[in-house]
N, C-alpha and C positions, 0 to 999 in steps of 0.2 A: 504494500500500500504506500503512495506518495504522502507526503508529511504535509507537502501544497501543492495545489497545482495553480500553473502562469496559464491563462485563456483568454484567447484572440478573441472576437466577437464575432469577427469575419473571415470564418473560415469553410472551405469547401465540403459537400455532403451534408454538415450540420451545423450551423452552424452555434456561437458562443449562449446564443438565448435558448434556445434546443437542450444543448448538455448539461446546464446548468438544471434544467428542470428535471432532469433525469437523475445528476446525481445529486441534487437535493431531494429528491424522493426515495433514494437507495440509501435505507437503512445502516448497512455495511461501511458506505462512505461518505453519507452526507456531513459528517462534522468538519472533513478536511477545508482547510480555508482556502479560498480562490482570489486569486487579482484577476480582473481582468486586462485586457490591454486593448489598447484601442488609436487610432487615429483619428478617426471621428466622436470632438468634443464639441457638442450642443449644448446648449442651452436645455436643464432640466434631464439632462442624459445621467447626471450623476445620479440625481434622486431615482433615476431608474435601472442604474446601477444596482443600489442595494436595495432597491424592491426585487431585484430578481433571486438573489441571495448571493449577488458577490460579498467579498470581505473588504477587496479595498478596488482602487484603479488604477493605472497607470497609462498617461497618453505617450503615445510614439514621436518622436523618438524614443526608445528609453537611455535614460540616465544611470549606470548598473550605480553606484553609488545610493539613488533612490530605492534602484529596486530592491537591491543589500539592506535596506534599511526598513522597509516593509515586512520585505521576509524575516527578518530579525523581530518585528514586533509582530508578528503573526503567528510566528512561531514561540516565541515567548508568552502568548496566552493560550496555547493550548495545551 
């Protein structure tokens, strides 16, 4: 089992809104924390972010810096 998973939002076959509701309904792994990642940052996309059950965001580029720092508090709460 991953300890987290990084999810694109756009990606091929399924995409980020799809898997998220699958493994937040699977028992087994819905506690693991998710960032998602994204390119596309709207207006009101965050609040819909963690409506969906991500844990945090990150928009692209990424900064690994940021994202070391994420993982680090995301992991540290679980």
């Amino acid at each position: 089992m991953p300890d987290l998973i990084l999810m694109d939002i756009h990606m091929p076959v399924m995409d980020g809104w799809e898997a998220i509701q699958i493994i937040r309904a699977t028992e087994s792994i819905k506690h693991i924390p998710i960032i998602c990642l994204t390119a596309h940052f709207l207006q009101g996309f965050k609040e819909k972010i963690f409506a969906a059950g991500f844990d945090d965001i990150l928009v692209k580029p990424i900064i690994p810096k940021e994202l070391f720092k994420k993982i680090n508090v995301l992991l540290s709460n679980s």
